[in-house]
N, C-alpha and C positions, 0 to 999 in steps of 0.2 A: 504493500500500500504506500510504498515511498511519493508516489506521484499524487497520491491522492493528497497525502501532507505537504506537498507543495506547493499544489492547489488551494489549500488551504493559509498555506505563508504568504500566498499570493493576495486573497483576499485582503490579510493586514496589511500590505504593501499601497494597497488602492482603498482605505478606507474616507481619505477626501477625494477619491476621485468614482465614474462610475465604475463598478464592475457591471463585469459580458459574461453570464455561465458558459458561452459555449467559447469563451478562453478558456476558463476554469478545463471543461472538459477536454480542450484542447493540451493541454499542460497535464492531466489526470489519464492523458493518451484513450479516452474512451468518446462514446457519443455523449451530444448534450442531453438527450432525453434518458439515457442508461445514467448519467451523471446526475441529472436530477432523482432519479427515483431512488439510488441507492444512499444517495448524499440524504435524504430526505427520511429513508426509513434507518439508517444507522445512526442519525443525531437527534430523530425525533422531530423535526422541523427543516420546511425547508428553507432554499439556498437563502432568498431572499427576505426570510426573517432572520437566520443567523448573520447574513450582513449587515440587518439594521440595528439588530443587539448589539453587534459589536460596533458599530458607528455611535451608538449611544455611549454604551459605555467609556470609549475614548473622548466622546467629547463631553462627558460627566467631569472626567479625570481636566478636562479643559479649565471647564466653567469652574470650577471647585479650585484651580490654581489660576486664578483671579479676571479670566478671560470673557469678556462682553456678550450678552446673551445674543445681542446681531453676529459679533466675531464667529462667533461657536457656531451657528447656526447657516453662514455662508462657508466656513471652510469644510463642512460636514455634505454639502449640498441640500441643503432646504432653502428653496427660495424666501423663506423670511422668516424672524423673531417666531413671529404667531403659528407659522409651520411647525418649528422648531419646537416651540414651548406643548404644542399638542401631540407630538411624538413622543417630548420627555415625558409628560405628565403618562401618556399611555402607557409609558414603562414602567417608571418609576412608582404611578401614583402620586406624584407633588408635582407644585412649577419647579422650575429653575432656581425662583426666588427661595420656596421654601426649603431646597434643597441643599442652601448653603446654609441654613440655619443650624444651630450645634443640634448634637442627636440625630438630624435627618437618617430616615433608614431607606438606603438606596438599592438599587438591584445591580447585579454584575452577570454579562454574558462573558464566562471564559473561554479564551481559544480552545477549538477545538484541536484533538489530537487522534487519528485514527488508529488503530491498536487493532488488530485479527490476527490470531493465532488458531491455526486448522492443528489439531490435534490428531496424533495417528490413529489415537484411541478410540477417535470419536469418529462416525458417520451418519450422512445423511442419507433418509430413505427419500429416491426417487425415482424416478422417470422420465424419458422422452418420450413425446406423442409424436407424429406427422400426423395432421392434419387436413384432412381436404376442408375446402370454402364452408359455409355455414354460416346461418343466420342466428344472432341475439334475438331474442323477442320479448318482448315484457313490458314491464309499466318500470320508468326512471325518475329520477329528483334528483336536483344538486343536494347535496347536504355536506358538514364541514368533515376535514379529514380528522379522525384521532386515533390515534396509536394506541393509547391501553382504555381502557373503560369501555362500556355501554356508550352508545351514542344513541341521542336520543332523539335526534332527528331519524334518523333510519329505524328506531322501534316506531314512530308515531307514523309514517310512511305505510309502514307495514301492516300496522294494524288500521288504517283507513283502507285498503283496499279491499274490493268488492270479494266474497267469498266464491262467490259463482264465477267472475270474471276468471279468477285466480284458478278453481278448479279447469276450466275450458285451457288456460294456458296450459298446465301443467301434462293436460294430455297432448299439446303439440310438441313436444318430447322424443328425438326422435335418433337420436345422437349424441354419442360420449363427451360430455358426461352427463348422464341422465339425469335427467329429475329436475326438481326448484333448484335453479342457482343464485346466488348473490351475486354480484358482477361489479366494480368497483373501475372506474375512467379515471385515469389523474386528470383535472384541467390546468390551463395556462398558471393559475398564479399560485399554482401546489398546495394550496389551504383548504383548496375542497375536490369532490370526487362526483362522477355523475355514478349514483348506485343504481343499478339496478335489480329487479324480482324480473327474472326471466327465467328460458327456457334455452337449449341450443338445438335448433330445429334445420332441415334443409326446405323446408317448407316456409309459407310468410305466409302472415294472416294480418289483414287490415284493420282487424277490432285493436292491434295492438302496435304500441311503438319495436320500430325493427332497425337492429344495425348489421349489415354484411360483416361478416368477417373474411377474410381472406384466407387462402391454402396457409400454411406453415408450422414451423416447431415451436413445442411447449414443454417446458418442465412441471413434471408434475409432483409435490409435495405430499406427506400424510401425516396425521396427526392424531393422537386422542388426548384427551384432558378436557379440564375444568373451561366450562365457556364465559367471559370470550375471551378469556387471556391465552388459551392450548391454540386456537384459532389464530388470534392477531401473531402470536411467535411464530408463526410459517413464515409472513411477510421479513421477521429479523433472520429467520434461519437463512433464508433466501441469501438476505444483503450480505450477513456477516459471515456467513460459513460458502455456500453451494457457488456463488458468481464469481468470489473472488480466488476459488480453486478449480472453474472449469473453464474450457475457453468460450464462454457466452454471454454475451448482452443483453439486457431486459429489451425487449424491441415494444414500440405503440401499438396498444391496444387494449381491452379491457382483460382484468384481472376476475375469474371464474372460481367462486367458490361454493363448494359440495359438502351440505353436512347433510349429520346424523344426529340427533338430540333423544338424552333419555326423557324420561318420562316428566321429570322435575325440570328439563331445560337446562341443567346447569351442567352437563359434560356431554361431552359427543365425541362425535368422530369425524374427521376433514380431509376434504382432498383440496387445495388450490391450485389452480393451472396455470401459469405466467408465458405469455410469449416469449417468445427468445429469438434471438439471431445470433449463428455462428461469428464470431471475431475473424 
């Protein structure tokens, strides 16, 4: 991971200037989209908020060593005080002002440092699929991305939809991997996900929203455990163990996932499906 921690030194190099992820990725020697997704599931946030933490926090370290809230606020790039002071406060919870005050309790984003260590001991269970073409079908909603907990936008999603509509989905069903999927999009600014309750069918059906997928390879995970923590650790197994010791890239496109739930909902059993592209 030495490239990816340059990438990262690189960031602080350009904290008054803008940064370009698809430097970053360049420098990290992968794609931008492969470089978002794993920068994103190994530090818990993505690229573009660990920039602004850490713009914040150096120009904390500014204002705090007697630097003018306009100064602080054009060498950081906000076009102005009132930009600036709505960002700190976002962070911090105070203004500027009260932040110099004695006692203030401030936040700190620290450099990140990437560390994986593949152990001989250890292995991951999975697979390659190829794929023929196939249609997503289902009902979708943006909703925000989170890494550990319940998300409760995707329970209230879930539980609003039609019982009968859902039953009719579930029989257009027609292709691996069978059944109700969850299915998860990254969008543009990495903070939310288009989820969707579908199905992966070669058929299309107009009562419902449909997205093509195209032929290709996927890696395929498994899991049992306690939900939804045994579930969401497929997404870290992924970043931190399986990508960075096989020669493959997260490629665009929705991320497919297959449970199982007992009776109580709180353990089950998972398959997620990730596209991939050879390196």
């Amino acid at each position: 991971m030495h490239e990816w921690n340059t990438a990262i030194e690189l960031i602080e190099t350009k904290l008054t200037e803008p940064i370009h992820v698809a430097e970053l990725a360049q420098v990290a020697m992968t794609s931008e989209y492969h470089f978002r997704r794993m920068f994103t599931t190994l530090a818990g946030m993505p690229v573009s908020e660990y920039t602004r933490n850490r713009r914040l926090t150096q120009a904390t370290a500014d204002l705090l060593a007697g630097h003018t809230v306009l100064d602080t606020a054009m060498a950081y790039g906000y076009g102005s005080a009132d930009a600036f002071g709505r960002a700190f406060k976002a962070f911090h919870g105070l203004t500027p002002s009260q932040a110099r005050e004695p006692g203030a309790r401030l936040r700190s984003q620290s450099q990140l440092k990437i560390r994986i260590t593949i152990e001989g001991s250890i292995h991951v269970d999975y697979r390659i699929e190829d794929k023929e073409a196939f249609n997503l079908v289902g009902f979708n909603t943006v909703v925000p991305l989170i890494h550990l907990g319940d998300n409760a936008a995707i329970q209230r999603f879930e539980r609003d939809l039609d019982p009968a509509a859902v039953q009719t989905l579930h029989n257009l069903s027609n292709i691996a991997p069978l059944g109700a999927l969850s299915a998860t999009e990254y969008l543009d600014d990495d903070t939310q996900v288009r989820y969707w309750h579908a199905v992966a069918t070669t058929t299309a059906d107009e009562s419902f929203q449909t997205k093509p997928i195209p032929a290709g390879q996927w890696v395929v995970f498994t899991t049992e455990g306690q939900v939804p923590e045994a579930f969401q650790q497929l997404w870290a197994t992924a970043a931190a163990e399986w990508f960075p010791a096989n020669p493959y890239e997260w490629a665009p496109g929705p991320q497919l996932l297959k449970t199982k739930l007992n009776a109580q909902g709180n353990f089950g059993q998972a398959e997620l499906w990730i596209p991939i592209i050879r390196k």
